[in-house]
NULOFI-416530 format. One line per field, with one value per residue (C-alpha): residue number from 1; x, y, z; residue in three letters. Coordinates in Angstrom, 1 decimal, always signed. Layout:
# NULOFI-416530
resi	[NUM, ...]
x	[X, ...]
y	[Y, ...]
z	[Z, ...]
resn	[ALA, ...]
***
This chain:
# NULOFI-416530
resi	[1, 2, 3, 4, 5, 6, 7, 8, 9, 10, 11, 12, 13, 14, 15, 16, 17, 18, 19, 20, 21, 22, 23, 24, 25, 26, 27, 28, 29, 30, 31, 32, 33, 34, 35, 36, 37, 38, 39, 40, 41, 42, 43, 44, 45, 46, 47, 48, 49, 50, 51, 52, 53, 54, 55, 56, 57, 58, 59, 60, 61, 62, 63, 64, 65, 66, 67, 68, 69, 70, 71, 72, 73, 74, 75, 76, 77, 78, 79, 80, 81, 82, 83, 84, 85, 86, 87, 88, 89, 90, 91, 92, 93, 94, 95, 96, 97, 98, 99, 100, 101, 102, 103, 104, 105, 106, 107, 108, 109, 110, 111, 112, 113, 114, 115, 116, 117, 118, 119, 120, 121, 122, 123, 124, 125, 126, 127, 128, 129, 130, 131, 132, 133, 134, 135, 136, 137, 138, 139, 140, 141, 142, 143, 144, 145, 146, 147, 148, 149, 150, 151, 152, 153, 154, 155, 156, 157, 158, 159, 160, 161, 162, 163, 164, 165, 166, 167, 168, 169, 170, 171, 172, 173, 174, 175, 176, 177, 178, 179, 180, 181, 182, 183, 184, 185, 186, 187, 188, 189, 190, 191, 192, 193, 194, 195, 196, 197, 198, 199, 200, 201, 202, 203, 204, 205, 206, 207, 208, 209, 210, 211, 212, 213, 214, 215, 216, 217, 218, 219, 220, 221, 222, 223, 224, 225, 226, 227, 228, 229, 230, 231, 232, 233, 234, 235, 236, 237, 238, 239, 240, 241, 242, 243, 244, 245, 246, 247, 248, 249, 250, 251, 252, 253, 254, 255, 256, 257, 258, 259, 260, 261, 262, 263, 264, 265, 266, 267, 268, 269, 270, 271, 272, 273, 274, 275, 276, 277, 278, 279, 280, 281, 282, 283, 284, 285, 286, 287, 288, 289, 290, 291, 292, 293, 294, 295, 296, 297, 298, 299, 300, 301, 302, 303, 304, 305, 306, 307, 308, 309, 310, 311, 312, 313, 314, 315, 316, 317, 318, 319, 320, 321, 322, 323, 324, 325, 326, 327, 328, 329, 330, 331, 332, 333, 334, 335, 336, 337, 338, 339, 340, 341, 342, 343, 344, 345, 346, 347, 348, 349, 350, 351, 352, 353, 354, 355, 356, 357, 358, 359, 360, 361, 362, 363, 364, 365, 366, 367, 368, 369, 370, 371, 372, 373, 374, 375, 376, 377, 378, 379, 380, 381, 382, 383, 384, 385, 386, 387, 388, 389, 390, 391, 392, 393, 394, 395, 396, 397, 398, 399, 400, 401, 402, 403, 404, 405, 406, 407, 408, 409, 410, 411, 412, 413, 414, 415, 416, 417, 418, 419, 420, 421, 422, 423, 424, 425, 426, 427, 428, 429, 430, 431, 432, 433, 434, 435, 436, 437, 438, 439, 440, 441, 442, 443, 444, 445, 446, 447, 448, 449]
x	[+25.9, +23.8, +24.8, +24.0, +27.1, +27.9, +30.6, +30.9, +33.7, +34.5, +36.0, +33.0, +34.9, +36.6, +33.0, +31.2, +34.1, +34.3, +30.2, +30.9, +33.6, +31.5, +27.9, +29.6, +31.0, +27.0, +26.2, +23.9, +25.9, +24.6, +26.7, +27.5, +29.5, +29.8, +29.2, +25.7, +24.2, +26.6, +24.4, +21.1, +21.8, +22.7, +20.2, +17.7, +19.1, +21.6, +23.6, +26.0, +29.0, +30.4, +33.8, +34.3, +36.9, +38.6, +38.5, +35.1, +34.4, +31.8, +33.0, +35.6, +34.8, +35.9, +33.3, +30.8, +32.1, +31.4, +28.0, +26.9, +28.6, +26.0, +22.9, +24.0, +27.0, +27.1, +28.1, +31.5, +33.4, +36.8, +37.7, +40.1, +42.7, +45.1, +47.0, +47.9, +48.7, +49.8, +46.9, +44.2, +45.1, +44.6, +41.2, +39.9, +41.1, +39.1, +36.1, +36.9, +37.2, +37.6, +39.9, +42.4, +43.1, +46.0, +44.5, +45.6, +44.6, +43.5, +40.2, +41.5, +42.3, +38.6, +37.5, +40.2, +39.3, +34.9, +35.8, +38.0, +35.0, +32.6, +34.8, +34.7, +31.1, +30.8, +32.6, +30.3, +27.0, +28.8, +29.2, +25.4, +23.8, +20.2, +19.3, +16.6, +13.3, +14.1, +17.2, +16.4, +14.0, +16.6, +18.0, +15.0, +14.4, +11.2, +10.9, +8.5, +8.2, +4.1, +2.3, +0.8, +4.1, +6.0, +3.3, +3.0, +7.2, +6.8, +4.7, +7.4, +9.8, +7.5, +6.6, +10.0, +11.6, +8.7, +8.1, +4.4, +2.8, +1.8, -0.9, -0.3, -3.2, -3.2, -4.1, -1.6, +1.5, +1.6, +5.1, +4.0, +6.9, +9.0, +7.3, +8.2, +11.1, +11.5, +10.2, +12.8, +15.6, +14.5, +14.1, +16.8, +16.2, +18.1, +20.8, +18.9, +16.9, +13.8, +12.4, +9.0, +6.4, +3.9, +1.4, -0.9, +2.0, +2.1, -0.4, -0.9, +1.0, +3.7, +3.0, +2.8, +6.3, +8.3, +6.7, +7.7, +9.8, +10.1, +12.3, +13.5, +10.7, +8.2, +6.3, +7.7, +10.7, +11.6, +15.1, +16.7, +15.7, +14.8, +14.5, +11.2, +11.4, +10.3, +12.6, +15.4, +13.9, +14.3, +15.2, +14.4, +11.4, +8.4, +6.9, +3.2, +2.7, -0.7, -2.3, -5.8, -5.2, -3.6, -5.6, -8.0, -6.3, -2.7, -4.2, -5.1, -0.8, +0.2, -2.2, -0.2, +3.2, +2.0, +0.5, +3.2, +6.1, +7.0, +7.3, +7.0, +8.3, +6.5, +6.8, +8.6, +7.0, +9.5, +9.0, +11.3, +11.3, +11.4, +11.6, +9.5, +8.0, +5.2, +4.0, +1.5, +0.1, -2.9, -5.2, -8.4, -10.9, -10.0, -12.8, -15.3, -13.1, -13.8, -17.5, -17.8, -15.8, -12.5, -10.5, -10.2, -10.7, -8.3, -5.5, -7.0, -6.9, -2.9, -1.8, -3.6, -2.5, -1.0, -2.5, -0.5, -3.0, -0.3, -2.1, -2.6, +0.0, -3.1, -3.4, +0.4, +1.2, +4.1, +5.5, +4.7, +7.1, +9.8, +9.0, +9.4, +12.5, +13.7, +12.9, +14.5, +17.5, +17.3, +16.5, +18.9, +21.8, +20.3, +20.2, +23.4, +21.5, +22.0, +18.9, +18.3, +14.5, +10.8, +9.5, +6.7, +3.8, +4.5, +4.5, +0.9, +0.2, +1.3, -0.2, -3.8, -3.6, -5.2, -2.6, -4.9, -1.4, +0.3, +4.0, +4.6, +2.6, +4.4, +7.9, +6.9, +5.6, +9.0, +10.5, +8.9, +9.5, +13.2, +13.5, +11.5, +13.3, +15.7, +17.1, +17.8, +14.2, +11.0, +8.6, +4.9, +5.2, +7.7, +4.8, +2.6, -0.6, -3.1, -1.3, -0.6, -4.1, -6.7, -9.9, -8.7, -8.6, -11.7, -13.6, -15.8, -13.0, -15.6, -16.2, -12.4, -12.5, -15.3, -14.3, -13.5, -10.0, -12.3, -14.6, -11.2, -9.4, -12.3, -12.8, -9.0, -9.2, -12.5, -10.6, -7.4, -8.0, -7.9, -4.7, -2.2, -1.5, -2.6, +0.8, +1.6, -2.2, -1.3, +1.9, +0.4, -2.2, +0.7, -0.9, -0.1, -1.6, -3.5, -4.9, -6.1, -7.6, -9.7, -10.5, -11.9, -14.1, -15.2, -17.1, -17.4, -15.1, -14.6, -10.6, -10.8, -9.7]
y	[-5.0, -1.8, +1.2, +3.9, +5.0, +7.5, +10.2, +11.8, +14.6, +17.8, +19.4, +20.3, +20.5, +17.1, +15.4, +17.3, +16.1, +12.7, +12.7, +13.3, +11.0, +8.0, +8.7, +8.5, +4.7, +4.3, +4.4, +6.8, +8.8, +10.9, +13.7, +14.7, +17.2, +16.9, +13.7, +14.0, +15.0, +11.8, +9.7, +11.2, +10.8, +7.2, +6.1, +7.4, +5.3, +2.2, +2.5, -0.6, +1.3, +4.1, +6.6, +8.8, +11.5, +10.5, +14.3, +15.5, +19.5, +18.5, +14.7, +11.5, +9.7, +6.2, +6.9, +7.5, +4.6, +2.5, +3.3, +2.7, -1.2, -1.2, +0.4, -2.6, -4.8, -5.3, -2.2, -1.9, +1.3, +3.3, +5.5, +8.6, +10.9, +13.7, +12.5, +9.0, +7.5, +4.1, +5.0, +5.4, +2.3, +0.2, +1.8, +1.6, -2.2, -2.7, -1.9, -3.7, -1.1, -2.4, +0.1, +2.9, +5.8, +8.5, +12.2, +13.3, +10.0, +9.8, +9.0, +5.9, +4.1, +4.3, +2.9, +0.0, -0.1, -0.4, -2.9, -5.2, -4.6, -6.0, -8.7, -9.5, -9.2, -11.6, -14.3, -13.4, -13.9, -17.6, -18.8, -17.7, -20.4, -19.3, -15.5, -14.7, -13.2, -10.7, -9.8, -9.1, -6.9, -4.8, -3.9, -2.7, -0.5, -2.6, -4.4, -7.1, -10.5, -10.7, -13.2, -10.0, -8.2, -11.8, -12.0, -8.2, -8.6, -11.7, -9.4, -7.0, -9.3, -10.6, -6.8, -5.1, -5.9, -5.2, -1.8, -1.4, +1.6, +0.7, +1.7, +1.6, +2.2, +2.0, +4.0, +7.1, +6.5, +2.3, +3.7, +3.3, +5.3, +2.9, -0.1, +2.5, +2.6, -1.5, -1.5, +0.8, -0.7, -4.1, -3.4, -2.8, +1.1, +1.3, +3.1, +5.5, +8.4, +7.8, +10.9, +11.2, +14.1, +14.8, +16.1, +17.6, +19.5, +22.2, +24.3, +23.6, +26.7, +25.1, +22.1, +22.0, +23.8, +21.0, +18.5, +20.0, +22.4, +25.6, +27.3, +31.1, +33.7, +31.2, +33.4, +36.7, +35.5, +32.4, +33.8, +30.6, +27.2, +24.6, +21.3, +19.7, +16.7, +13.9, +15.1, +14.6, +11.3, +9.9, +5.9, +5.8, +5.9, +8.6, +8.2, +10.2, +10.4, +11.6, +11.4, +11.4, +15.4, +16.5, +18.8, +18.0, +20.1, +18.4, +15.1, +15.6, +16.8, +14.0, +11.3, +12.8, +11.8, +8.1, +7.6, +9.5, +9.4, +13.0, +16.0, +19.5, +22.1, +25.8, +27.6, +25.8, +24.4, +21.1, +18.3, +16.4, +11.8, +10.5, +6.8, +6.4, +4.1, +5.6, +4.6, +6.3, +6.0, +7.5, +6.3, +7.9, +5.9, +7.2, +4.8, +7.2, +9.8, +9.0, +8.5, +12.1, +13.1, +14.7, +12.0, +11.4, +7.7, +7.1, +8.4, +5.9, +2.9, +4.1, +4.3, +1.3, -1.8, -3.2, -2.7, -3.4, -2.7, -2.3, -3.7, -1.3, -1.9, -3.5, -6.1, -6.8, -9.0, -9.0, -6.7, -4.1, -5.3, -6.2, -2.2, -0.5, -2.3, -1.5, +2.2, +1.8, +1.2, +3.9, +6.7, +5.1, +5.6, +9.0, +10.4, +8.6, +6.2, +2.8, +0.7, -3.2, -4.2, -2.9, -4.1, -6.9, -4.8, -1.7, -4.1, -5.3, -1.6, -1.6, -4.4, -3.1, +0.5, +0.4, +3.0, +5.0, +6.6, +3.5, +2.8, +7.0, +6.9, +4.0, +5.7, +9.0, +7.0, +4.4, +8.0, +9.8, +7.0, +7.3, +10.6, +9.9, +6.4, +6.5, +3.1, +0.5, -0.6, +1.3, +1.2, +1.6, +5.2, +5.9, +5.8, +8.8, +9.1, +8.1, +4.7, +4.6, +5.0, +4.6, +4.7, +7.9, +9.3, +8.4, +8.3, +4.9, +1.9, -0.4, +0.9, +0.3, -3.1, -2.4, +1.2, +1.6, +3.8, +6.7, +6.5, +6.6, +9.4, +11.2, +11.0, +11.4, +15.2, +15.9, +14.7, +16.3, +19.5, +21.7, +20.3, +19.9, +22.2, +21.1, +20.1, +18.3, +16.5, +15.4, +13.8, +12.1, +10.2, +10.1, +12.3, +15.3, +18.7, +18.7, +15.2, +16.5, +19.7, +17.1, +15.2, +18.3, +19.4, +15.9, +15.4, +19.6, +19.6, +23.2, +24.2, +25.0, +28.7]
z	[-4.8, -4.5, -7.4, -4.6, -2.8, +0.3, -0.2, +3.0, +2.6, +4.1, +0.9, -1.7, -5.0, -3.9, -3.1, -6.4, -9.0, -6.9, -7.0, -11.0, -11.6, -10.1, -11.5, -14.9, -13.7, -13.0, -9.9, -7.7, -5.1, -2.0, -0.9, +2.6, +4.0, +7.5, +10.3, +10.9, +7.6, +6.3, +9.2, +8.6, +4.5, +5.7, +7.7, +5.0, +2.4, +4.1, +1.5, +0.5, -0.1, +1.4, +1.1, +4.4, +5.4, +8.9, +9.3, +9.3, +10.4, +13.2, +13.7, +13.5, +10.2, +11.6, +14.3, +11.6, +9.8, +13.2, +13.7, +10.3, +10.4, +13.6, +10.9, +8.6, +9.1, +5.3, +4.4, +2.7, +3.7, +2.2, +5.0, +3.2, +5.4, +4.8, +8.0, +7.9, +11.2, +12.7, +15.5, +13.1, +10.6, +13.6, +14.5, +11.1, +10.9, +14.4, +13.1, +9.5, +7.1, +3.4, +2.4, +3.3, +0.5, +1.8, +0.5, -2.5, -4.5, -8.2, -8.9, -10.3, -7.1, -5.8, -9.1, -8.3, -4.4, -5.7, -8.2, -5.4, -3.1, -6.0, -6.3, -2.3, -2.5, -5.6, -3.4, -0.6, -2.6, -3.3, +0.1, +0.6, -1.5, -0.7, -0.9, +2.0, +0.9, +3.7, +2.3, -1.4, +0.2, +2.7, -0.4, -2.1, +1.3, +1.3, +4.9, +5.9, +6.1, +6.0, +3.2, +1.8, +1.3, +0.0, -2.5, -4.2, -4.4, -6.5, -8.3, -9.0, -9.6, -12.9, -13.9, -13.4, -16.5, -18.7, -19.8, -18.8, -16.9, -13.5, -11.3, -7.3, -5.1, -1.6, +1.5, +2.5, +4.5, +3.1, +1.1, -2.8, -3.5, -2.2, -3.8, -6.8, -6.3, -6.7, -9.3, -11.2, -9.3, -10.4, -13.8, -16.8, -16.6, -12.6, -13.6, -15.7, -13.6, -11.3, -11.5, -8.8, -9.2, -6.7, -8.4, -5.6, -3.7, -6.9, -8.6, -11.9, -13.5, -11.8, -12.2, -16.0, -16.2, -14.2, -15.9, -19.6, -19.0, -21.0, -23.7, -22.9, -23.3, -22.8, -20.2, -17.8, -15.8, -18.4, -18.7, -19.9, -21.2, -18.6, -19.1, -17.4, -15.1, -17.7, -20.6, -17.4, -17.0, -20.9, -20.8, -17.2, -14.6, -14.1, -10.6, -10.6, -7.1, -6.1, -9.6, -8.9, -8.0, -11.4, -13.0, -16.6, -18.5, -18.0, -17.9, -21.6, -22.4, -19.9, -22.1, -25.4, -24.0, -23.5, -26.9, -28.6, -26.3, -27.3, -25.3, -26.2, -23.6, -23.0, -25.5, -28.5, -31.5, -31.4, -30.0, -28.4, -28.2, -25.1, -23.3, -20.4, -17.8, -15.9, -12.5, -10.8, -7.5, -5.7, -2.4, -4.4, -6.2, -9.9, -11.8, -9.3, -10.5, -14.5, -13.5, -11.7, -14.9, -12.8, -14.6, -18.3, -19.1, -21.6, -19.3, -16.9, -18.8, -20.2, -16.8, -15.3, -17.3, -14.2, -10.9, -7.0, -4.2, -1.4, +2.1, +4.7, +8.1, +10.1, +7.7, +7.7, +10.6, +12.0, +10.2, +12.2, +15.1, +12.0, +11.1, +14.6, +15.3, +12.1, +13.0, +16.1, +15.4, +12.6, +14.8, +17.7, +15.1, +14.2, +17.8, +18.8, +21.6, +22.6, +22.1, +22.3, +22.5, +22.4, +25.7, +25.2, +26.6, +24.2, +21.4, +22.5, +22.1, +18.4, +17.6, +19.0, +17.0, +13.7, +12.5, +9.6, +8.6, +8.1, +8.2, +8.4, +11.2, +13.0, +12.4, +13.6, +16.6, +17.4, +16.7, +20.0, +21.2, +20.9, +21.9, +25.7, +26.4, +28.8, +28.7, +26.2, +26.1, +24.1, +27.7, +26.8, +28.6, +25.8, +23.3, +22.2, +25.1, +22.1, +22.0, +25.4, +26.8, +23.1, +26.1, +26.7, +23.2, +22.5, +25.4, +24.7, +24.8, +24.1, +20.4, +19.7, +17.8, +15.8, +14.8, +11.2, +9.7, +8.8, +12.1, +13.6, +11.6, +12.8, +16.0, +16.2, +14.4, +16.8, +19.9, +19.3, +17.1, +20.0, +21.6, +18.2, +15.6, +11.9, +11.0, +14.6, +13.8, +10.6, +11.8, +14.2, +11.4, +8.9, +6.5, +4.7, +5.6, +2.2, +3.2, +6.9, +5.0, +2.3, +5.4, +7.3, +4.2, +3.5, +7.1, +7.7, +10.1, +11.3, +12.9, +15.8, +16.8]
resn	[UNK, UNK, UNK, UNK, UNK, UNK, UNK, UNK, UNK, UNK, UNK, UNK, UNK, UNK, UNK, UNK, UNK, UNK, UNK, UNK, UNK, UNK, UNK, UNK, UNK, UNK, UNK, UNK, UNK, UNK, UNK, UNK, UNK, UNK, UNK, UNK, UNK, UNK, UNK, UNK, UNK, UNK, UNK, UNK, UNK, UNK, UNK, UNK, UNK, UNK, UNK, UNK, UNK, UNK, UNK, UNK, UNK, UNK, UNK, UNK, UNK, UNK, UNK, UNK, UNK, UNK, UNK, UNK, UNK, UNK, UNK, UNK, UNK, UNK, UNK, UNK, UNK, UNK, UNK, UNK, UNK, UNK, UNK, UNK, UNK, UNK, UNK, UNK, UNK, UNK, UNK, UNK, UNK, UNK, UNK, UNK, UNK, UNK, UNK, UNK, UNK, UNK, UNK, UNK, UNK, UNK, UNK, UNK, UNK, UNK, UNK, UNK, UNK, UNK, UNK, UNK, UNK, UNK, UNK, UNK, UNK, UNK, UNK, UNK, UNK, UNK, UNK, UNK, UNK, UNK, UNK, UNK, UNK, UNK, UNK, UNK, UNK, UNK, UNK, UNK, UNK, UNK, UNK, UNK, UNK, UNK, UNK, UNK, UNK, UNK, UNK, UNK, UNK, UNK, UNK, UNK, UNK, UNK, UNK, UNK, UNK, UNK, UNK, UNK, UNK, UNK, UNK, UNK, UNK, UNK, UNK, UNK, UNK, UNK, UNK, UNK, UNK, UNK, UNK, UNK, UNK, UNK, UNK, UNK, UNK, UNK, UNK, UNK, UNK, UNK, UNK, UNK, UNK, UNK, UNK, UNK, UNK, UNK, UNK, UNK, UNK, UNK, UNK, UNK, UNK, UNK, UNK, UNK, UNK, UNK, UNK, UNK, UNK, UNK, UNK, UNK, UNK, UNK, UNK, UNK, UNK, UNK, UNK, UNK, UNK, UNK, UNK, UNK, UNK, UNK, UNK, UNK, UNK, UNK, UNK, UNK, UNK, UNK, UNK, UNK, UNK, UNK, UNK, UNK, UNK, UNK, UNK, UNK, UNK, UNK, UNK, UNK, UNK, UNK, UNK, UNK, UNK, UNK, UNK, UNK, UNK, UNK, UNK, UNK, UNK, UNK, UNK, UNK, UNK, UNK, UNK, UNK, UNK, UNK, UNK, UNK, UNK, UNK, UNK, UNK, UNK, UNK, UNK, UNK, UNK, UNK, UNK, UNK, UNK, UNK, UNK, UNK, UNK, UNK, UNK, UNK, UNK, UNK, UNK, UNK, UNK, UNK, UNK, UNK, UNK, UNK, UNK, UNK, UNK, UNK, UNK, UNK, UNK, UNK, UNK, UNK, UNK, UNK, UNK, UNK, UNK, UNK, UNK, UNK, UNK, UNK, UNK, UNK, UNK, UNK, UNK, UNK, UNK, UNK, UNK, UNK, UNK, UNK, UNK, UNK, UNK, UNK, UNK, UNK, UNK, UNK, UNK, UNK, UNK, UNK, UNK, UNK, UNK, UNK, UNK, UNK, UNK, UNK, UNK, UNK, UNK, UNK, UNK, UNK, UNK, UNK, UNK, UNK, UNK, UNK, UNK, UNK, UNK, UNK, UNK, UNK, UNK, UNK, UNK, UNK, UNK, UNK, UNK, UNK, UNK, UNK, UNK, UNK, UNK, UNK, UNK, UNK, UNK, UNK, UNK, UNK, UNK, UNK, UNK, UNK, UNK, UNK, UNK, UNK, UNK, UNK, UNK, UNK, UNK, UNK, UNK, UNK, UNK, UNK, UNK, UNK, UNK, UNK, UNK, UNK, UNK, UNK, UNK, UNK, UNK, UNK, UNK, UNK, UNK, UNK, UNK, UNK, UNK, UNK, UNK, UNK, UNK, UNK, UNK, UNK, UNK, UNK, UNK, UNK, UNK, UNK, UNK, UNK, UNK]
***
């Protein structure tokens, strides 16, 4: 059974000391205060346990609890109330609640009610002989049923428990944090912090204080000691997200924490011993980055004894139809609709775009979608226009097949820049504004007024 847990309760000190109380038993617990941040945190995350309040400010918690047995029928589910009632007993055992707690209740009896549910699910893993490949991967948020993705999870498997660094390249939007994020829930260190960085979304000021942290007095406005992000991540998981953009002069602190597995914060002259596993990920070319000499070597070679290349969505299969039902149902739950099937013709659709923005791309795509259909089936005019009508876009249908992900990206930014703001075009290619800018200066692309 997952560690990661859902509290969804209206009373903050009960949900914070609750939150405490259950991390310290080891497990990972999201927080939510009200019905549809508790569905939105859900959906997110599918969580395999889950404790909500019948009384919810904005909602009915065994309504919530219903629509997340629809998200995943696994999911095991202690509904809580202050007023216990014949009425709502019966409702929660219609929809097959685990458990029933009447408010005020020691902390005690959800420790009992998570370790009967452990036992339940124990017995249920029994009766399933055979573990699907598709269902070890649910639970590693990982989906896909494609040769490519079968193979890079055997991969994990073999790495997981092993404390090497790991490399992971592959194009934006393909979900390297999540393949991450397997990693580290695969491994011995998954109840011990995953802690990811992105280091291209802070300067480097910034960026060097998160990352170490900094003792009071350090520099103006250090008014108390703060521990940096991979002191808070001793004995478990460092994810370097974007590492091909952190700047030389880190690179050459960051390569003194892998030989020496110390850090030393801002400011102090003591260092402090740390246990990490580092995995970095980046869609640059870093051994054109050593060459051009924007990437030190011997950080290079630490970080990359292992390499993953995760494959692009186009060379996936059909995992992009696995992916936009998956989506579907995900943003279905999310907007409180009832939907059943993609219709045939709008899949033909999916499967022609090349999508350079990858799985982001797709669900911000099966996400429109949701919003315009008006039935229970996706309809190809629920679709963006560009993946409606791709002649259109680009004007020269013809060149389509043979078009390559940059020619595309490109002729996408020329077409469009006029039409969609810079965030609005970047969410439509997946990517993040900083990518769209790089793009933009790469081919000398001027915005448009």
């Amino acid at each position: 059974m997952s560690d990661r847990l859902l509290i969804a309760d209206g009373n903050s000190n009960l949900r914070e000391n609750l939150s405490n109380y259950l991390q310290k038993e080891g497990f990972t617990v999201d927080g939510a205060s009200n019905f549809h941040q508790a569905l939105n945190t859900y959906a997110s995350y599918l969580h395999d346990l889950a404790i909500i309040e019948i009384e919810l400010p904005d909602g009915d918690g065994i309504e919530l609890a219903s629509k997340i047995k629809t998200l995943n029928p696994k999911v095991k589910i202690i509904l809580t109330t202050s007023y216990p009632s014949i009425s709502t007993a019966l409702k929660a055992i219609k929809i097959k609640v685990e458990d029933y707690l009447i408010k005020p209740f020691v902390f005690d009896e959800i420790r009992v009610s998570l370790s009967k549910l452990s036992v339940l699910h124990e017995k249920e893993e029994k009766q399933e002989k055979v573990y699907s490949f598709k269902e070890k991967e649910e639970i590693l948020s990982i989906i896909g049923e494609s040769v490519e993705i079968k193979l890079l999870f055997e991969k994990i498997k073999k790495i997981a428990n092993t404390p090497t660094n790991v490399l992971l390249l592959g194009e934006t939007g393909t979900g390297k944090e999540l393949f991450a994020r397997a990693i580290h829930e695969s491994s011995y260190r998954k109840k011990k912090p995953f802690v990811a960085i992105n280091c291209a979304s802070l300067p480097e000021n910034l960026l060097e204080s998160e990352l170490f942290g900094f003792i009071k007095g350090a520099f103006t406005g250090a008014t108390s000691d703060k521990k940096g992000l991979l002191e808070i991540a001793d004995c478990g998981t460092v994810f370097l997200d974007e590492i091909g953009d952190i700047p030389l002069s880190l690179q050459a602190k960051l390569l003194r924490v892998l030989e020496d597995r110390e850090i030393r914060p801002l400011g102090s002259v003591i260092s402090k011993k740390v246990d990490l596993r580092f995995i970095s990920a980046t869609n640059k070319d870093l051994i054109e980055a050593v060459k051009e000499g924007k990437f030190r070597e011997d950080l290079f070679f630490r970080l990359n004894v292992i390499t993953l290349s995760i494959p692009p969505l186009r060379e996936r299969g059909r995992d992009i139809e696995i992916l936009a039902y998956h989506f579907m149902r995900k943003f279905a739950i999310k907007m409180g609709k009832t939907l059943k099937k993609i219709d045939p013709r709008a899949l033909k659709l999916l499967y022609k775009h090349p999508w350079p923005g990858n799985i982001r791309e797709l669900q911000n795509v099966i996400e429109q979608a949701v919003v315009f259909c008006e039935s229970d089936t996706i309809m190809p005019e629920d679709l963006p226009e560009y993946i409606q009508s791709p002649e259109k876009f680009l004007d020269r249908a013809k060149e389509i097949p043979v078009l390559s992900i940059e020619e595309y990206t490109k002729e996408f930014i020329l077409k469009y820049q006029s039409i969609y703001t810079e965030q609005e075009l970047a969410e439509m290619l997946g990517i993040t504004r900083k990518a769209l800018w790089e793009k933009r200066k790469k081919w000398g692309i001027p915005r448009s007024s």
